[in-house]
C-alpha positions as a LaTeX table, in Angstrom:
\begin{tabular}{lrrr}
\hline
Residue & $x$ (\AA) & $y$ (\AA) & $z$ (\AA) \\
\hline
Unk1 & 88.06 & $-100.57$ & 52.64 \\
Unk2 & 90.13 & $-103.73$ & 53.49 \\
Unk3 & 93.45 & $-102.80$ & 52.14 \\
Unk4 & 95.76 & $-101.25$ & 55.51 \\
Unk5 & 96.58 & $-98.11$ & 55.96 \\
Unk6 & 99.81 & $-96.71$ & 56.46 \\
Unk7 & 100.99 & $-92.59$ & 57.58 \\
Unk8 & 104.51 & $-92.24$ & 55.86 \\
Unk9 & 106.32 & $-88.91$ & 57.08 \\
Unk10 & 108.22 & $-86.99$ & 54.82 \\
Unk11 & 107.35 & $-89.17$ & 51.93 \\
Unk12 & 108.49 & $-87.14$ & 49.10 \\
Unk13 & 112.02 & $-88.46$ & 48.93 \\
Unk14 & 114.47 & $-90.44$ & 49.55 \\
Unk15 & 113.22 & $-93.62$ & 52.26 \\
Unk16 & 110.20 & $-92.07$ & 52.78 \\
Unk17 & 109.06 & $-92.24$ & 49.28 \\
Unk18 & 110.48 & $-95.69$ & 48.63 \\
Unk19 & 108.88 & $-97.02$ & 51.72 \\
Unk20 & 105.40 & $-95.76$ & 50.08 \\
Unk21 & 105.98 & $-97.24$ & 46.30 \\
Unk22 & 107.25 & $-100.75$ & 48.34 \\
Unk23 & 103.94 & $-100.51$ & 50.40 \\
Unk24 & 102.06 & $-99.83$ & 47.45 \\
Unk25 & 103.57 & $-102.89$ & 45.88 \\
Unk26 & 102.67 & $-105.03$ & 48.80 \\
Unk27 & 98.76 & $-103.72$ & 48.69 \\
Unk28 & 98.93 & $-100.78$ & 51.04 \\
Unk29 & 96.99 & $-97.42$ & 51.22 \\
Unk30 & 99.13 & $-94.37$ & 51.67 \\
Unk31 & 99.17 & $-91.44$ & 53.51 \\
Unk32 & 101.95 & $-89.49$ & 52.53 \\
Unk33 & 103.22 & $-86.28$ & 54.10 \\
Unk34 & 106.01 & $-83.36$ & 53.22 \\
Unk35 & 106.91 & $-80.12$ & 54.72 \\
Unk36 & 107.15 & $-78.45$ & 51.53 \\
Unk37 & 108.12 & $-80.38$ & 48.78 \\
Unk38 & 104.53 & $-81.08$ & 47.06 \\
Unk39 & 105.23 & $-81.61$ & 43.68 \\
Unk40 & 107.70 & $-84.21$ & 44.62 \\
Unk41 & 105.11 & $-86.41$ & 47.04 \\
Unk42 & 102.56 & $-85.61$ & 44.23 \\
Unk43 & 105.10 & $-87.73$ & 41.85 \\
Unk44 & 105.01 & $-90.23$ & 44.52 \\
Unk45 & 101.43 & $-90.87$ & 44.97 \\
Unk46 & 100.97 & $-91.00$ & 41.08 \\
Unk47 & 103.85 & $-93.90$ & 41.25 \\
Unk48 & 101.93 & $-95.46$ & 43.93 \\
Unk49 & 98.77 & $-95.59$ & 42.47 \\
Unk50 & 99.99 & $-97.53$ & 39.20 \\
Unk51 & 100.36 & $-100.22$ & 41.72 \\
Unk52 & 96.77 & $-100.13$ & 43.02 \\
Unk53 & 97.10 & $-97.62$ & 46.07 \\
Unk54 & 95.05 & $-95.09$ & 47.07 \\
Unk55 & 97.09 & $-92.26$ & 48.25 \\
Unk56 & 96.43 & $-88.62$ & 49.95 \\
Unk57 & 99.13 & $-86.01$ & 49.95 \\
Unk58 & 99.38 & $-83.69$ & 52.96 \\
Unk59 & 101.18 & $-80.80$ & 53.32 \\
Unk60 & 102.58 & $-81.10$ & 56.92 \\
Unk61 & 105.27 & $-80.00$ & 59.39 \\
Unk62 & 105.51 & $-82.33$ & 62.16 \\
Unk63 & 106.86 & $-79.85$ & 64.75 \\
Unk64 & 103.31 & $-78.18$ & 64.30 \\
Unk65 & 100.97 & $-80.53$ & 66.89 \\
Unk66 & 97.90 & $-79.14$ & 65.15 \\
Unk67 & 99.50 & $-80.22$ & 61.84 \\
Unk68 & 99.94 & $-83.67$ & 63.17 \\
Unk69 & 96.40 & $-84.15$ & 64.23 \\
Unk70 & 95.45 & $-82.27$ & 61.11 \\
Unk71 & 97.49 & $-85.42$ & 59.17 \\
Unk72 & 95.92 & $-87.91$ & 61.44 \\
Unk73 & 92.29 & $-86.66$ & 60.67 \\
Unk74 & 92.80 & $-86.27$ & 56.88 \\
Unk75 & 94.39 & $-89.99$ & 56.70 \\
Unk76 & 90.79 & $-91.57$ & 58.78 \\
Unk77 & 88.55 & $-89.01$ & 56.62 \\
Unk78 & 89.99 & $-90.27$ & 53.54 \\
Unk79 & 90.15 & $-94.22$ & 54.12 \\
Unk80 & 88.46 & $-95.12$ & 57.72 \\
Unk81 & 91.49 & $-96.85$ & 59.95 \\
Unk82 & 94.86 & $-96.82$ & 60.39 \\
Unk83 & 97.31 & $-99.96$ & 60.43 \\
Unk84 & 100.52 & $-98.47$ & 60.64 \\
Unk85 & 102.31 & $-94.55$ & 61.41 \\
Unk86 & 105.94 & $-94.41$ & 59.95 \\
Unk87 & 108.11 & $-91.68$ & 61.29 \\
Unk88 & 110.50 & $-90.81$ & 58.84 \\
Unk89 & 110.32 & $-86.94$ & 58.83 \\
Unk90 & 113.57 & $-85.17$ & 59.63 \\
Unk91 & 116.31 & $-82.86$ & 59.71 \\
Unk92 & 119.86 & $-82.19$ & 60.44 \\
Unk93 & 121.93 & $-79.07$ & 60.63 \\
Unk94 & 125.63 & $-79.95$ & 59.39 \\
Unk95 & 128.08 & $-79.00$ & 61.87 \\
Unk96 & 131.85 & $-80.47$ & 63.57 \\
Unk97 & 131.53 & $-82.48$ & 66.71 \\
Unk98 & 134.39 & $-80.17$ & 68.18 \\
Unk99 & 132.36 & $-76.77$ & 66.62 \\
Unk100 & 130.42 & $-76.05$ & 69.65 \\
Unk101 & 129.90 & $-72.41$ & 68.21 \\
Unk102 & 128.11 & $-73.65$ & 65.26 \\
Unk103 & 125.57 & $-75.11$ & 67.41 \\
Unk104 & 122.98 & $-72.51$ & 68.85 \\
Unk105 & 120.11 & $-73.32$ & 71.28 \\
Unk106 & 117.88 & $-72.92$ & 68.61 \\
Unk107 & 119.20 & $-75.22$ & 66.17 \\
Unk108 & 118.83 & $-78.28$ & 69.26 \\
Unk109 & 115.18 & $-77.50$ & 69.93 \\
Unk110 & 114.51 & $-77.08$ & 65.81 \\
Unk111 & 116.31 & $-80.73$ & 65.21 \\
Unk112 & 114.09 & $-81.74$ & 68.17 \\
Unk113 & 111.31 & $-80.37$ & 67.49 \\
Unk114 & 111.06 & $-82.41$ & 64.11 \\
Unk115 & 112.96 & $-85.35$ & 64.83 \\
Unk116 & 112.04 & $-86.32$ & 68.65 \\
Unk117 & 108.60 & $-84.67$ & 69.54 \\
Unk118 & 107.26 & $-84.29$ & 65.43 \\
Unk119 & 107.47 & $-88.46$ & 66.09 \\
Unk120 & 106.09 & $-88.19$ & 69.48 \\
Unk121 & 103.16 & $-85.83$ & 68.66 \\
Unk122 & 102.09 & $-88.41$ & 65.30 \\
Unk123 & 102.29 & $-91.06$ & 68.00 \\
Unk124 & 99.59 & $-89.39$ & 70.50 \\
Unk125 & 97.47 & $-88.39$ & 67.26 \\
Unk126 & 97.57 & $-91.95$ & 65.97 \\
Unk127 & 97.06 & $-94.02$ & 69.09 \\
Unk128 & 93.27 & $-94.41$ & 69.26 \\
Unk129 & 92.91 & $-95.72$ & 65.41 \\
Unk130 & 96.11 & $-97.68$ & 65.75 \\
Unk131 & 94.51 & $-99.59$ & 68.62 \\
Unk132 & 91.85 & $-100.46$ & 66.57 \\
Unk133 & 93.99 & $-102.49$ & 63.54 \\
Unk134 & 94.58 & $-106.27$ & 63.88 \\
Unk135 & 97.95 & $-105.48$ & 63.35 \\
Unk136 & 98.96 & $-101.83$ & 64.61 \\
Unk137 & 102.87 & $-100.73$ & 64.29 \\
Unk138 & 104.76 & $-97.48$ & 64.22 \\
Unk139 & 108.75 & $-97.66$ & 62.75 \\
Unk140 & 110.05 & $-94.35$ & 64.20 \\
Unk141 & 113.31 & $-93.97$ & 61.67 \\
Unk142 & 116.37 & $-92.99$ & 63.91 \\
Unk143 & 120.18 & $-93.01$ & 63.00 \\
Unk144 & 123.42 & $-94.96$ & 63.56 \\
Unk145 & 124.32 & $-91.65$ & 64.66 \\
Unk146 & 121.57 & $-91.85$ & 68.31 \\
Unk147 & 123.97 & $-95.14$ & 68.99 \\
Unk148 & 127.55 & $-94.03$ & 68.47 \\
Unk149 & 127.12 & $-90.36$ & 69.19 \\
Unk150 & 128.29 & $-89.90$ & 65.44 \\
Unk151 & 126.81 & $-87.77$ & 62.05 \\
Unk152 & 126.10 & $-84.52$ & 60.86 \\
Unk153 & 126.14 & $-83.07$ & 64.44 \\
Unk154 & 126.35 & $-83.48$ & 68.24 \\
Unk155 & 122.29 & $-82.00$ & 67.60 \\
Unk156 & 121.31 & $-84.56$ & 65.15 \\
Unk157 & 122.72 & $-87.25$ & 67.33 \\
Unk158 & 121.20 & $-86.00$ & 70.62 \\
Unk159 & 117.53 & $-85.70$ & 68.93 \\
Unk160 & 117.63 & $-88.70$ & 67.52 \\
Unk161 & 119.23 & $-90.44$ & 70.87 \\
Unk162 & 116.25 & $-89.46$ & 72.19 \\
Unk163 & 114.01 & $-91.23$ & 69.95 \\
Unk164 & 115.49 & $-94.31$ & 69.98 \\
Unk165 & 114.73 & $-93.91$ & 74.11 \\
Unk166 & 111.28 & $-92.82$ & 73.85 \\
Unk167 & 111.02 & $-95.92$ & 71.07 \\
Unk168 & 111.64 & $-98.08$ & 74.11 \\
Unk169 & 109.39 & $-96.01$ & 76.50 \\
Unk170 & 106.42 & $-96.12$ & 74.12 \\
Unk171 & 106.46 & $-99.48$ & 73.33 \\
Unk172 & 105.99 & $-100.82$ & 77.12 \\
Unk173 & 103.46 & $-98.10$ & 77.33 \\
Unk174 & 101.24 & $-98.82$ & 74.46 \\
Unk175 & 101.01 & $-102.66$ & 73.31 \\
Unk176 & 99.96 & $-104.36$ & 71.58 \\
Unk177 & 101.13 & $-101.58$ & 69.33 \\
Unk178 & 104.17 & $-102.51$ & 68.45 \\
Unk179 & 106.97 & $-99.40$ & 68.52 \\
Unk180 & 110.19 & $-100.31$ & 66.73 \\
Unk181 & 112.91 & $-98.18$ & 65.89 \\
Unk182 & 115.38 & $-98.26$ & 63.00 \\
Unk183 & 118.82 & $-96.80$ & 62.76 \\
Unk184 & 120.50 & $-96.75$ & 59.31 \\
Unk185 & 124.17 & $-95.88$ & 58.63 \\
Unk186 & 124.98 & $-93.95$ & 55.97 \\
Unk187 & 122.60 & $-93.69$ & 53.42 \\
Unk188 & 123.14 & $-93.40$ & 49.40 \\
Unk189 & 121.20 & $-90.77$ & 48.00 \\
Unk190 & 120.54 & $-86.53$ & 47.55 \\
Unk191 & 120.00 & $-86.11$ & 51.22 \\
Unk192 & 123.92 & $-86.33$ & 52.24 \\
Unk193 & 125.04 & $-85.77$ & 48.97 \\
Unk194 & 123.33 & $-82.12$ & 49.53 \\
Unk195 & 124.33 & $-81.92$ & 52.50 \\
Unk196 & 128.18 & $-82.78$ & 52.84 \\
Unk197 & 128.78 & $-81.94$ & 49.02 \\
Unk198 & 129.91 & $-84.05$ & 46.31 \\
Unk199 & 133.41 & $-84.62$ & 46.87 \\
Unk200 & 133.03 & $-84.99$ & 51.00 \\
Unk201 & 130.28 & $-87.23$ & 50.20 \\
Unk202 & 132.35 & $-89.58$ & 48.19 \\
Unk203 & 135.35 & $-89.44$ & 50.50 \\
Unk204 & 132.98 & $-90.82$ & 53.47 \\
Unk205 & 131.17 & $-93.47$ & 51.57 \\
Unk206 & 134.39 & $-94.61$ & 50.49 \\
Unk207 & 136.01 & $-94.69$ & 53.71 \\
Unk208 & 132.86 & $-96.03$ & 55.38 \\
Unk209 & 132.53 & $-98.85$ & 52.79 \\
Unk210 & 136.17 & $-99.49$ & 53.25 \\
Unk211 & 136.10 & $-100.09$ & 56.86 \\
Unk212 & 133.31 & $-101.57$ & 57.91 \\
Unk213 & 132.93 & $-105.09$ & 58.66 \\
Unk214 & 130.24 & $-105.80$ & 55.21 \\
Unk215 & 132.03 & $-103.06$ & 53.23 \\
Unk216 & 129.31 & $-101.49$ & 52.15 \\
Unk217 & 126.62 & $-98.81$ & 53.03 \\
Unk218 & 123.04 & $-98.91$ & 52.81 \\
Unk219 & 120.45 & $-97.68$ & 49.66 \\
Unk220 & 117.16 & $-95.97$ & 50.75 \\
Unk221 & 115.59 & $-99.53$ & 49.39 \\
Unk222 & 117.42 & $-101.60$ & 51.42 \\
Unk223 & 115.98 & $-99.34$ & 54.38 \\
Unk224 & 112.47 & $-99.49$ & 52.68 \\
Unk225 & 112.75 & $-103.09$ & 53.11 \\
Unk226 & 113.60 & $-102.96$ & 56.82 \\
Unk227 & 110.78 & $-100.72$ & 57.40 \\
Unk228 & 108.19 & $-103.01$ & 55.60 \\
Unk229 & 109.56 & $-106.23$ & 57.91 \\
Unk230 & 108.86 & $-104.59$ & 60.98 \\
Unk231 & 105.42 & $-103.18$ & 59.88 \\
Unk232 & 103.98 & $-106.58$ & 57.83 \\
Unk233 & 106.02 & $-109.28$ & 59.58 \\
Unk234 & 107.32 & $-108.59$ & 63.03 \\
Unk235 & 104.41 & $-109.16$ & 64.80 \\
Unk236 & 106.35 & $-110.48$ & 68.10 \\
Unk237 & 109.08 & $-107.42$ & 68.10 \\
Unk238 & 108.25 & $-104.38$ & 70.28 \\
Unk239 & 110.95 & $-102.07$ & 71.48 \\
Unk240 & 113.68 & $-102.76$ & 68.75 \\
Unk241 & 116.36 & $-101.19$ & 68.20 \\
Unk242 & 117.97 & $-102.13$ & 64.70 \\
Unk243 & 120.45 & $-101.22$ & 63.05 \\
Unk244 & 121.39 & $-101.35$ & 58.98 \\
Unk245 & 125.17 & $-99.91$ & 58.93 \\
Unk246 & 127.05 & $-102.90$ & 57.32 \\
Unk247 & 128.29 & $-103.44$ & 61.50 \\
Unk248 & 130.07 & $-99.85$ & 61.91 \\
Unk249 & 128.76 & $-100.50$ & 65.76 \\
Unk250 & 131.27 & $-103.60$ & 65.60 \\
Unk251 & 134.08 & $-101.25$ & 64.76 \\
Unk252 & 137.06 & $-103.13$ & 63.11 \\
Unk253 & 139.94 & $-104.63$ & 65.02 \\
\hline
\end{tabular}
């Protein structure tokens, strides 16, 4: 097969699944993965296949190692190589910074579990058939929230602190792969809306758009997009750290 190959993590929704149908698009085969929601990554696939792509769904947790080699395996079974790993699996538990009850010790090593070493472990899996592409990159998808300390919770910005670090730390460890790291702002879409509820949810997108330098916040495309640059076009940028929140980092003086 000569079309690359991409591993997209938690693919079934939201950027993951628009990062596989803009892939697609560009002539990419897919390997898409989801912890549970099946039907929804089988939707996917389908929509990436009316653009050409061939596509394998896996059902896969990434705080499970085995399940990460299992993905890894499945992906070089199916189609032979491996251009580029996307780590876009993750989770959150909603909390206040100043609740430190509603945080438990279990809810910091379940966030990083999944969003620090589920990246980590796809990493290690992927290395050896990465090395092998003329053009190997892994996009580990972090948060505004790793930078500014911000988000859902003091948990969700720790894990994902972390793996905008160990972006850094891998990517002087393994070129030529190139390890880049993207940190979005607030993102339109289910994800928050299900999370913060409806009328929260509008309150901060409103506020957000309304004080941030661009005035605006970012659509799971526009991330997509970001994703694809660093994975077809960056071939000089290792270590990255960028980030799509209209300039929120800037603050507003």
């Amino acid at each position: 097969m000569t079309k690359p190959v991409a591993i997209i993590t938690g693919g079934s929704r939201g950027v993951g699944a628009e990062v596989s149908i803009l892939l697609a698009k560009k002539g990419w085969n897919l390997a898409i993965t989801c912890s549970s929601s099946m039907d929804a990554a089988k939707e996917i696939c389908q929509d990436c296949e009316t653009h050409g792509a061939e596509t394998i769904v896996i059902q896969a947790d990434v705080s499970q190692p085995d399940l990460c080699a299992k993905t890894v395996k499945d992906t070089i079974d199916k189609f032979g190589k491996l251009d580029a790993l996307i780590n876009n699996a993750g989770t959150t538990k909603f909390n206040a910074h100043d609740n430190l009850e509603g945080l438990s010790k279990e809810d910091f090593l379940g966030l990083y579990a999944i969003n620090t070493v589920g990246p980590y472990m796809m990493i290690k899996e992927s290395r050896e058939y990465l090395a092998e592409s003329d053009n190997p990159s892994v996009v580990n998808v972090a948060s505004i929230a790793g930078v500014l300390g911000i988000g859902s919770s003091v948990a969700y910005a720790a894990s994902k602190g972390a793996l905008i670090n160990m972006t850094k730390s891998l990517a002087r460890a393994l070129g030529p792969i190139r390890v880049n790291a993207i940190c979005p702002g607030f993102i339109q879409g289910d994800w928050l809306k299900n999370g913060l509820g409806e009328e929260t949810y509008e309150f901060v997108k409103k506020t957000t758009e309304e004080n941030v330098p661009l005035n605006l916040t970012c659509t799971a495309e526009q991330v997509a997009e970001t994703i694809c640059y660093f994975v077809e076009s960056g071939s000089t940028i290792t270590g990255e750290t960028l980030l799509l929140d209209g300039g929120m980092h800037l603050g507003k003086y």
